[in-house]
Structure formats: C-alpha cells, structure tokens
N, C-alpha and C positions, 0 to 999 in steps of 0.2 A: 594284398593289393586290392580285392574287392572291397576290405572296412576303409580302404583310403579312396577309394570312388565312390561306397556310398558316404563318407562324410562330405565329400568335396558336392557330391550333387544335395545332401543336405543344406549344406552352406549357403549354396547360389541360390535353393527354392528359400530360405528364409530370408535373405540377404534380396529378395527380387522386389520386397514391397518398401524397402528404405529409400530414402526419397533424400537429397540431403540441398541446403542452398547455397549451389556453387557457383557464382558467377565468375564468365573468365571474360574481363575488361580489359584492356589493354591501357595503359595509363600512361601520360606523357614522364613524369619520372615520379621519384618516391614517395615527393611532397603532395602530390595531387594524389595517390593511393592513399596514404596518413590521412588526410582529408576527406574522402570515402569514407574509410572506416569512420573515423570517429562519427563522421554526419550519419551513417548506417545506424551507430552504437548510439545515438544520441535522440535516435526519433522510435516510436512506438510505433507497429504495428495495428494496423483501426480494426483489424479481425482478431489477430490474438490476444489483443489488450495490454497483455505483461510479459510481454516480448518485445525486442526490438527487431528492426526490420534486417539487421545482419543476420540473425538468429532463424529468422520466422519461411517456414515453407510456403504460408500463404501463398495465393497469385497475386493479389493487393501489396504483398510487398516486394515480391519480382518486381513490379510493377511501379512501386515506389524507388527501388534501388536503382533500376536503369533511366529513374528520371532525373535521381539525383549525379550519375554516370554523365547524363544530356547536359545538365544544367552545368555541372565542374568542366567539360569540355566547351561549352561558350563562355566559361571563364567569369562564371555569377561567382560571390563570394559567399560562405559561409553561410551569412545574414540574412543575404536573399536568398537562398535555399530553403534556411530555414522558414524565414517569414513566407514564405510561398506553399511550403506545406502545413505550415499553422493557418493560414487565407483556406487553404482548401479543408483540410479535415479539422481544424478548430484546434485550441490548447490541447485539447488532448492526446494527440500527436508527439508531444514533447516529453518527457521524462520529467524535469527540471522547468515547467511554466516560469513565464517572467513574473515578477512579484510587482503590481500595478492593482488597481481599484476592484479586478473583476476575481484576482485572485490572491487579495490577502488572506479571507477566512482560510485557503488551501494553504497557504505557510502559518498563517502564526494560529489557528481554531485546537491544532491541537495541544500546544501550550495551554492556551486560553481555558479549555475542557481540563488539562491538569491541574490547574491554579486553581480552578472554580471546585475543580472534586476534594481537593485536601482543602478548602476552606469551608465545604458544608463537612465535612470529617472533621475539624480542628470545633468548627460549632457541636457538632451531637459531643462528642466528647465533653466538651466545657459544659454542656448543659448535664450529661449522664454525673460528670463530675459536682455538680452545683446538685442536682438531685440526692447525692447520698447521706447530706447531713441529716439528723434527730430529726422524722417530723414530728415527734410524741413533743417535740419541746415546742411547736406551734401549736398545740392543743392546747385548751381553756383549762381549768382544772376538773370542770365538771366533766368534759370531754374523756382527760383521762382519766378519768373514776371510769365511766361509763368502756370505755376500751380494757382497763383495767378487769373490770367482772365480768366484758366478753372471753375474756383470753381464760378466764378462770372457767369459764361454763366448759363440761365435756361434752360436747358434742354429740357423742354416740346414748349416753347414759341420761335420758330427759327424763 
C-alpha cells in the first residue's frame, strides 16, 4: 500500500508541470468544429515556427485559436480567416503560402538549386571526362624527347 501511494504522489509531482492545449469551445455542430481544426491544423504558430497553432502551448496561439473560435461564430469564411491572419502576421503564418510574385523562389528555388546542381556535376564530369585522353600526344616531338629523359632521370641518384 505505501509503494502504491508513493507512486501515485510521484505521478501527480511529475505530471504537475505538463501543461497541455485544450480548448473546450462549444460549437454550433460538427461542420463548424471540422472547420476549426483544419484552420487550427492549417496556420503556424509566430513563436513556435513549426508548429501549428492546434499543437502549440504558446499564449500567441491560445490567442490565435479563440480568434479563430470569434471569427467562425460571426460566420467569416475560411478565406477571411485565413487572409485576416496572413494581414496580421505575414505568409508566414501559413504552412502552405499562396504561390503569387512574392512567393515563387519559395515553391519552385528548390527545384531550381536541383537542376542547377546536377548541371554544374554533369559539366565537371564532361570536363574530368575530356581531361583523361594522351596528353604526351599534344606534345611536339622535341617536347617528348625532353619528357622522355625526365622520366628516365633517377631522382634520388644525381
């Protein structure tokens, strides 16, 4: 009986600093909780970074979550929610940025950086390749005489 009262008072001292993000909303029916989450699951947290705000303990996203609660009960749609928190905290807010002028390099740069790296890699190669032939057969003939009586010198023995 005492090792099952000290577990249990173990449990609640290390269980005392877990902190978890439950929000209890009350929703008019299913479709407008569906719509929560996904808008929760669908926006970034501006203090965690890579987290989403369903996820995130922050207060920034308490704070984010019951605006988005405010906004789905006067009956804003998806679009102005979203645009409303991309207005306030910028693209980066979003998981998923809209693909428009300010955010092509962020969708297609890193194709772009793959195409560009196998094409200097397809070049050194073609070149190491072009590099291996005879260079003794671009040499004059004086030249190879002269390369010829190097390779014959010993080195060590002058």
């Amino acid at each position: 009986m005492k090792r099952w009262m000290s577990a249990l008072a173990l449990g609640l001292v290390l269980s005392a600093g877990a902190q978890a993000a439950i929000d209890t909303y009350l929703f008019r029916d299913q479709a407008e909780r569906e719509r929560y989450q996904q808008l929760t699951k669908e926006l970034r947290c501006p203090k965690c970074q890579n987290q989403d705000i369903a996820d995130s303990n922050a207060p920034i996203a308490a704070d984010l979550r019951r605006e988005i609660f405010r906004m789905l009960g006067e009956g804003q749609s998806n679009r102005q929610i979203v645009d409303f928190m991309v207005d306030r905290y910028g693209d980066f807010v979003r998981y998923k940025p809209a693909l428009d002028a300010r955010t092509w390099l962020l969708w297609f740069g890193p194709g772009i950086l793959l195409v560009g790296g196998l094409g200097v890699l397809a070049l050194i190669v073609r070149r190491r390749r072009a590099g291996e032939h005879d260079t003794a057969a671009d040499l004059s003939p004086s030249e190879r005489e002269r390369l010829a009586t190097l390779l014959k010198q010993d080195p060590f023995h002058d």
